[in-house]
Each structure stands twice: as structure tokens, then as C-alpha cells.
C-alpha positions in Angstrom: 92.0 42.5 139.7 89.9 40.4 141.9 91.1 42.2 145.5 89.5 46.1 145.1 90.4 46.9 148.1 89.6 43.4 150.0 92.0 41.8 152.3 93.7 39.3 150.4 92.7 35.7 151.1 94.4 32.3 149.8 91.2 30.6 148.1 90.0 27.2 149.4 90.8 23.9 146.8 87.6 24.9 145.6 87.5 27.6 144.9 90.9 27.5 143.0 90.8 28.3 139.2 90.9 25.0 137.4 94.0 24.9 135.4 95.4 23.0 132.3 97.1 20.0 132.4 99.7 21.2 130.3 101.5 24.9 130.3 100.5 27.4 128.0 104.1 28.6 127.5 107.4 27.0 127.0 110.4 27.6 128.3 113.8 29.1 126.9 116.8 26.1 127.0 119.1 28.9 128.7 119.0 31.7 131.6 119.4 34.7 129.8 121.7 36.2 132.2 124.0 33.2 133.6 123.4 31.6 130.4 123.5 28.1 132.2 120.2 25.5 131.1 117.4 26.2 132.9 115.8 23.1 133.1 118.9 20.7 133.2 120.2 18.0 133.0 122.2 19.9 135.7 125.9 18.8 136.8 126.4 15.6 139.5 126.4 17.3 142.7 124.1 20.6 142.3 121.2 21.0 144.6 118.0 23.1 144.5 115.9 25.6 146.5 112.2 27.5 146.1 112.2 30.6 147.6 109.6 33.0 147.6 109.8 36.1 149.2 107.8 38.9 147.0 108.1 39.4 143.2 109.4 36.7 141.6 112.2 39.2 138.9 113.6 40.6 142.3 114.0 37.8 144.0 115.5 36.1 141.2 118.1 38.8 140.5 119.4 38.5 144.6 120.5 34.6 143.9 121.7 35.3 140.1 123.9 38.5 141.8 125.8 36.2 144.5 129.5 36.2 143.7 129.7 32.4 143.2 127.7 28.7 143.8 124.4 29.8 141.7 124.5 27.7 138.5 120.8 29.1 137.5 118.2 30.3 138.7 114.5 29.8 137.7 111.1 31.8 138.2 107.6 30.1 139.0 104.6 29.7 140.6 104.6 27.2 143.9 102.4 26.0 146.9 99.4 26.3 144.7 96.4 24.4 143.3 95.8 25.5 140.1 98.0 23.5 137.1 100.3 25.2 135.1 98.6 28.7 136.0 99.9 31.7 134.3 100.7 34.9 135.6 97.7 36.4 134.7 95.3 33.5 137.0 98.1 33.5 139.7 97.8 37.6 140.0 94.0 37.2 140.4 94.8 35.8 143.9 92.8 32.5 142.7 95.5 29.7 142.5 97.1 29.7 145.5 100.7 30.0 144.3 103.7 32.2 145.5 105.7 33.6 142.9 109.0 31.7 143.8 112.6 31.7 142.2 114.6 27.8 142.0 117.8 28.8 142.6 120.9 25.4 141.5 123.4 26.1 143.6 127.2 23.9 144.7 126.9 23.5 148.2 130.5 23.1 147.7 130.9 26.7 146.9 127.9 28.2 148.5 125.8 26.5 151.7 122.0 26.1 152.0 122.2 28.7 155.0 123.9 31.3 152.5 120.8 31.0 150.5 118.6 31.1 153.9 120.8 34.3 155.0 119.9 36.3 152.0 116.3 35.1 152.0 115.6 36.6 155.2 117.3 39.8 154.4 115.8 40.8 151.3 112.1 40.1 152.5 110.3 42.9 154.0 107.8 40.8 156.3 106.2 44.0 157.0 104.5 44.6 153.4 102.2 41.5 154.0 101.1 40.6 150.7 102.7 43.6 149.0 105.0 44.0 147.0 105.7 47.7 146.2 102.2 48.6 144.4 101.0 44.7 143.7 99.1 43.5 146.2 97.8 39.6 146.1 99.1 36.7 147.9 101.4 35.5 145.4 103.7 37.9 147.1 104.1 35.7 150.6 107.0 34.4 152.1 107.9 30.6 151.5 110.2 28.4 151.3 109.6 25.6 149.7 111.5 22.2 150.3 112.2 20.2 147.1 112.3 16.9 145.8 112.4 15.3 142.7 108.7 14.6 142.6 107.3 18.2 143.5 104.9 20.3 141.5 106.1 23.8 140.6 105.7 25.3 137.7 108.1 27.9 135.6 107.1 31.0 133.8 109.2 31.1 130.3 107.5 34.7 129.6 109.1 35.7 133.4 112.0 34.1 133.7 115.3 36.5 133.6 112.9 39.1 131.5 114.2 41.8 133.4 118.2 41.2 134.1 117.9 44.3 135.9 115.7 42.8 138.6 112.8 45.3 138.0 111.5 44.7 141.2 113.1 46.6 143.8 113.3 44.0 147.0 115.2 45.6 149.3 114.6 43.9 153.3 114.6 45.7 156.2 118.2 46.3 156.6 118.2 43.4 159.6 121.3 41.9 159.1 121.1 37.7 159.5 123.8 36.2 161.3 124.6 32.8 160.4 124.9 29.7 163.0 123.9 29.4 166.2 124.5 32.0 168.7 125.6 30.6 172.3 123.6 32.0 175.0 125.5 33.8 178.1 125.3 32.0 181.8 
């Protein structure tokens, strides 16, 4: 692995490993574990959010595990420079991705700030780039904002491979209250 014992360090455009222009993989019609398409064409009124908060199987099994309002979830590679990278180029800290999960959720059953709420209380902000015994800055916090026309990229050989979770992300135990708080005086 390219850090041995280095800081971590997001690499420049430049420096950024070159890419394909198209993936090296494909990708499965359905989630393995909510069983709903992956990929869509997704019902009329479903919306979608990029998280990325540490290793992508972890974070993906948080959103699959909400009682209700996640039609699928979907793990990646975001943020970066490198096309259709694969887990291998994004681990060697070259690429400039976050591992990420898409989660499709009904903001009729669950809101946006739900999502938000369990973001910030299953990242450890503490760990840096860490997560458990990786280190690399795929493992940063983000959260991406999406639209129809953004580049992220899915990982078919990732996605729902461990319906377990087989990352243990776990927070801080900081509870995240939702709204706004009204200040006293």
C-alpha cells in the first residue's frame, strides 16, 4: 500500500491515477439484501443521497438496517478524479475518492435529516482517515449532494457482499438531535 507509515494525503489532479473510461466490473440488477434494483428505473417520487463516512459495507448496512423509507442502497467511489477506479486504485490513496453508499429513500416515509441524523452518529470523526486497521483517505467524511448529472461510480464486487456489514462503524455514542434547538434569553 502506497501510505507505510506516511500521513495520508488526497493526491493533486495530477497526480491522480488515470482511469478507464469504462468500469472494469458490472453491476448486479438487484441489492442482494433489500432485493430492490440497484440502478433503477426507481419509483416516481424517490430521492437520493451519497454518504461517506468510513468503509463503504458499514456504512451501507446503517441505511439498509432503518426500519422503513430505504428502497436501496448502493456502494461506490465519489469526490474523486480517477474514472471508474476500482477498489484496488482507490485503496492506494491515488484517486481521490471516498468510499460512499447512495442510499434511495421516500422522503415521504423517511426525511433527508433522518439520513443526516444517522450520518453523524455512526462516524467516528476522531479516526481521521481510519477506519478500524485501513488507513487511506477513502475513509473521510462526505456528503455528497446529487444530481442527475454527477459522476460516482459503483462497485458490483462491493456492493451488499457482506449483509452482515463486516465493517464495524460504530460513532461515538453522541446522540444527534434533530431540528433546531431555540436558544434561552
Amino acid at each position: 500500500m502506497f501510505l507505510h507509515g506516511r500521513t495520508p494525503r488526497l493526491p493533486t489532479p495530477e497526480q491522480a491515477l488515470r482511469g478507464r473510461t469504462e468500469p472494469t466490473y458490472s453491476i448486479p440488477e438487484r441489492h442482494a439484501v433489500l432485493g430492490n434494483p440497484l440502478l433503477g428505473p426507481y419509483p416516481e417520487g424517490l430521492e437520493i443521497a451519497d454518504f461517506g463516512l468510513g468503509c463503504l459495507w458499514g456504512a451501507e448496512r446503517k441505511f439498509w438496517q432503518l426500519p422503513a423509507g430505504v428502497h436501496t442502497t448502493l456502494v461506490g467511489y465519489q469526490g474523486g478524479f480517477t474514472e471508474h477506479p476500482t477498489y484496488e486504485e482507490v485503496s492506494s490513496g491515488l484517486t481521490g475518492h471516498t468510499e460512499r453508499v447512495r442510499v434511495v429513500y421516500d422522503p415521504a416515509v423517511i426525511s433527508y435529516e433522518s439520513l443526516l441524523k444517522l450520518f453523524w452518529e455512526s462516524r467516528n470523526p476522531t479516526q481521521g482517515f481510519r477506519q478500524g486497521n485501513g488507513v487511506g483517505t477513502q475513509y473521510r467524511s462526505a456528503i455528497h449532494t446529487h444530481t442527475p448529472t454527477q459522476a460516482a461510480t459503483a462497485e458490483s464486487s462491493r456492493t451488499a457482499y457482506h449483509p452482515a456489514g463486516y465493517c464495524g462503524i460504530g460513532g461515538t455514542g453522541v446522540s444527534c438531535p434533530l431540528g433546531v434547538a431555540k436558544a434561552d434569553g
